[in-house]
C-alpha positions in Angstrom: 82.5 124.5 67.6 86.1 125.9 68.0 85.3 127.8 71.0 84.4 124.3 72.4 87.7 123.0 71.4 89.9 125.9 72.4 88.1 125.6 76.2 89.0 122.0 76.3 92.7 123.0 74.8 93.2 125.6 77.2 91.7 123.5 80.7 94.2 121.1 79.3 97.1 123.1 78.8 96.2 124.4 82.5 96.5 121.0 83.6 100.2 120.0 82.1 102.2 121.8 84.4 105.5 119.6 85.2 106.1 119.5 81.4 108.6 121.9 79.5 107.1 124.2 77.1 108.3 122.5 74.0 106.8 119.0 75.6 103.4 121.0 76.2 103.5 123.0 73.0 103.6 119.5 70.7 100.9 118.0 73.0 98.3 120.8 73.0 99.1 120.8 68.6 98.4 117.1 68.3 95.3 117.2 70.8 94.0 119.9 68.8 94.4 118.7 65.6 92.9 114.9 66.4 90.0 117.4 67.9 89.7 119.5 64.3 89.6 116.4 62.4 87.7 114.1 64.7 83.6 114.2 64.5 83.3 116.1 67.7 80.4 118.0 67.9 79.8 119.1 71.9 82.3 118.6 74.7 80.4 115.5 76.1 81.6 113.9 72.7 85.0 114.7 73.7 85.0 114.1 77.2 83.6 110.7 76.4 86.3 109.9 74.0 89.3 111.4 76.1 88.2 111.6 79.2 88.2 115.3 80.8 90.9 117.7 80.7 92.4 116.8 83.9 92.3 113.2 83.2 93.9 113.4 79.7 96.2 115.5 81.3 97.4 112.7 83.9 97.4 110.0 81.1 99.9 112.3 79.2 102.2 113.0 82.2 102.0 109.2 82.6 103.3 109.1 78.8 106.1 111.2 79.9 106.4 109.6 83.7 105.8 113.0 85.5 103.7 113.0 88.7 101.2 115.3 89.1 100.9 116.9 92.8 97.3 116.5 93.6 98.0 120.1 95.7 101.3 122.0 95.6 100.2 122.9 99.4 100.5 119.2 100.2 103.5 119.0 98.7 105.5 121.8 100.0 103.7 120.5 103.9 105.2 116.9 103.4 108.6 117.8 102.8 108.9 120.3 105.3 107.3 117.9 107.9 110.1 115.9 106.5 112.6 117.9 106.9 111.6 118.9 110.1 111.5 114.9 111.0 115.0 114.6 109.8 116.0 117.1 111.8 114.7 115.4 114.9 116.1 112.3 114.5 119.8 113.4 113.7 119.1 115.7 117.1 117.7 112.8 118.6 120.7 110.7 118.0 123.2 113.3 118.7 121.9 113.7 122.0 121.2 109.6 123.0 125.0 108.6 121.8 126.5 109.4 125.2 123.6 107.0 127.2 123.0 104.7 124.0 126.6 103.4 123.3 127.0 101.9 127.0 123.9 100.6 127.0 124.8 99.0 124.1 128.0 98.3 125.6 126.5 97.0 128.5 123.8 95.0 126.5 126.1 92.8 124.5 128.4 92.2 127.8 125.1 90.8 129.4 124.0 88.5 125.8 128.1 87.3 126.1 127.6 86.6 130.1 124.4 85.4 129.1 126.2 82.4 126.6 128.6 81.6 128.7 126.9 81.0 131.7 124.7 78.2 129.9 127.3 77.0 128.2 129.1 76.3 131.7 125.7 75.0 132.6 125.7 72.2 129.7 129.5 71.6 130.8 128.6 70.9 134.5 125.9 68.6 133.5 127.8 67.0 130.9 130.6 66.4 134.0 127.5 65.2 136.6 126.4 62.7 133.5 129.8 61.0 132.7 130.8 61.0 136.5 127.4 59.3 137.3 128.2 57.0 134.6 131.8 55.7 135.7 131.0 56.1 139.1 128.0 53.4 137.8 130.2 51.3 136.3 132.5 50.9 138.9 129.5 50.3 141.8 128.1 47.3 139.1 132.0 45.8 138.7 132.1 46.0 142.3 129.0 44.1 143.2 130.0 41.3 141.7 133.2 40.8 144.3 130.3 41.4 146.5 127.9 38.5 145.5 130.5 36.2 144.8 132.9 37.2 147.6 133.3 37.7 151.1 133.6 41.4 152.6 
């Protein structure tokens, strides 16, 4: 029966690795103690109480808000493909300043061009309008000497 419990004990002291020895010592004593005094009598009993080492594990670094790597390979590739990526970009942007800040330049000139040509656009038509307008006003005030009048 203890031989049972010390496998479980020791698959889940494998599993609590970003913990600090104090934090794993006072977890594997209370997991072994509820074991000893709980009525476990195989490792199913266990694993269908706790889960398996691995999961119990996870819910504990949970408890503590450490994440688990699922592989310390993936880990370690991620972060140099990060670094790697960072790398790039700061190269990247190192190199592009001397052609990207004209055309950035040259690209807000154009947008400001852009504004002020349809802004002269709504002016001109705003001119045409009113002159239309007057020049209305006086034809109408005019064909009245017209009807009324001799040329």
């Amino acid at each position: 029966m203890n031989k049972i419990i010390d496998n479980y004990i020791l698959r889940l002291k494998d599993n609590l690795t970003n913990l600090s020895d104090s934090d794993i010592q006072d977890v594997v004593q209370f997991y072994q103690e509820l074991l000893l005094d709980g009525n476990f009598h195989s490792e199913a009993d266990m694993i269908t109480e706790l889960g398996t080492p691995k999961q119990l594990a996870r819910k504990i670094m949970a408890d503590y808000s450490v994440s688990i790597p699922e592989k310390e390979e993936e880990l370690h590739e991620a972060s140099s493909k990060s670094n790697l990526k960072t790398i790039w970009v700061i190269l990247l942007g190192v190199l592009a300043a001397p052609v990207g800040i004209p055309l950035a330049i040259a690209a807000v000139v154009v947008m400001v061009a852009a504004l002020l040509a349809l802004t002269a656009i709504f002016i001109a038509l705003a001119i045409v309008i009113t002159s239309l307008f007057v020049s209305g006003i006086f034809i109408f005030v005019r064909s009245f000497g017209l009807l009324f009048g001799s040329y």
